[in-house]
C-alpha positions in Angstrom: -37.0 -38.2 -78.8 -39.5 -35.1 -79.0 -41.4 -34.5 -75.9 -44.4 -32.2 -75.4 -45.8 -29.9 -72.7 -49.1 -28.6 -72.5 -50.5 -25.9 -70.4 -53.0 -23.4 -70.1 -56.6 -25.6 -70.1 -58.8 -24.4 -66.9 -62.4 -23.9 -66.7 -64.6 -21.2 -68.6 -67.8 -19.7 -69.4 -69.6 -19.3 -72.2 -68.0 -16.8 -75.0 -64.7 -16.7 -72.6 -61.2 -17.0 -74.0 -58.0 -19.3 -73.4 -55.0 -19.9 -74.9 -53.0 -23.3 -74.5 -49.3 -23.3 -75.0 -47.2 -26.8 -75.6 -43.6 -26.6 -75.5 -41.0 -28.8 -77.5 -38.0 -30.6 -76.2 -35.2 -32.6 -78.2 -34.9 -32.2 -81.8 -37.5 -31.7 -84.4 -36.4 -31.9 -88.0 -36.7 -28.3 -89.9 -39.9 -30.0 -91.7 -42.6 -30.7 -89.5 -46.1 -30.2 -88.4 -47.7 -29.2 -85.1 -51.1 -29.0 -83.9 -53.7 -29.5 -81.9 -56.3 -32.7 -81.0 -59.4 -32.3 -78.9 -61.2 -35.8 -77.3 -64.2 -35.9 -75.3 -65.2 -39.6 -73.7 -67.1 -41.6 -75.9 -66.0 -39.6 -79.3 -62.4 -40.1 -81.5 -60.0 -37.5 -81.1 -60.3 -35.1 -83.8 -57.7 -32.8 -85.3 -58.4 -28.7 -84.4 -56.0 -27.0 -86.3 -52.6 -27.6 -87.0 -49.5 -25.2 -88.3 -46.3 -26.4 -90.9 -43.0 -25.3 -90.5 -43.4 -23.1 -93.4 -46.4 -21.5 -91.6 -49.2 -22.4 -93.0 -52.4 -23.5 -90.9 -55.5 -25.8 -91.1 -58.3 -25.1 -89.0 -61.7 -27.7 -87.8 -64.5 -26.1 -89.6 -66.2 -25.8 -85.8 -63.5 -23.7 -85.0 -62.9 -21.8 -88.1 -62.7 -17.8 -86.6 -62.9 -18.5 -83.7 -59.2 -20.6 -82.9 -55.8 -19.5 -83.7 -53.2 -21.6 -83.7 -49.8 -19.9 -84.0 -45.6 -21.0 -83.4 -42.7 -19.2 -82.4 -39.6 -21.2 -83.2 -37.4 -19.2 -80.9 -39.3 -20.6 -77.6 -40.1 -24.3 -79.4 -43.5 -23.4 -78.8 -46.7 -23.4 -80.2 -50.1 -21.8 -78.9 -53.8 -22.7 -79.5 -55.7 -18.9 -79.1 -59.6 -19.8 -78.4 -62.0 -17.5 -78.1 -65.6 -17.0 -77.9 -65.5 -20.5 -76.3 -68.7 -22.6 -76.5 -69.4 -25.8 -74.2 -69.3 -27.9 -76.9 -65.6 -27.3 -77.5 -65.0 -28.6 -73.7 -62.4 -31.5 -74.0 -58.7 -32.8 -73.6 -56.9 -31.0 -75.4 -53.5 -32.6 -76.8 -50.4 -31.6 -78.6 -48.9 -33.5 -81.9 -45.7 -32.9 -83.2 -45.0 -34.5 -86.8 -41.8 -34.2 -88.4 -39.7 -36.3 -90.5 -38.8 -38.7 -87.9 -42.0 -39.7 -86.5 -44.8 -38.1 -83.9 -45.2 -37.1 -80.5 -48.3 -36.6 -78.2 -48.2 -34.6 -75.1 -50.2 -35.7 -72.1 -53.2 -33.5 -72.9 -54.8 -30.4 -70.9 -58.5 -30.2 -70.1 -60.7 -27.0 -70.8 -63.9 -27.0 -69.8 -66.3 -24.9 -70.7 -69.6 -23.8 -68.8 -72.7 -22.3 -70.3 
């Protein structure tokens, strides 16, 4: 069974930066998908960007230049880069791992942004 980690939410103003990481445990076929989900009460979670294994990367248009999502194998992690943070990105953040045996949530971090 695959679990995930998340860290790195935390409170920040306006046009700040932070970067969540979300590490892997137990086996993950070679083929697989991670990324990020955002959730704020009262709205569905929605997807923010995600990265195959083969590297390629899908992005929420409201984050589009501004997030980078990013992987390195070697740690079994994978990192969420935000800048020029706006207060409508505040939410729970939450890691998904996809692979060929099924998915995996973590228990979600909260970044909160002020303006």
């Amino acid at each position: 069974q695959v679990q995930l980690v998340e860290s790195g939410g935390g409170l920040v103003q306006a046009g700040g930066s932070l970067r969540l990481s979300c590490t892997t445990s137990g086996t993950i076929t070679r083929v697989n998908v991670m990324g990020w989900y955002r959730r704020t009460p009262g709205k569905q979670r929605e997807l923010v960007a995600t990265i195959h294994s083969s590297g390629s990367t899908n992005y929420a248009d409201s984050v589009k230049g501004r997030f980078t999502i990013s992987r390195d194998n070697a740690k079994n992690t994978v990192y969420l880069q935000m800048n020029s943070l706006k207060p409508e990105d505040t939410a729970a953040y939450y890691c998904n791992c996809r692979d060929l045996r099924g998915e995996s949530w973590g228990q979600g971090t909260q970044v909160t942004v002020s303006s």
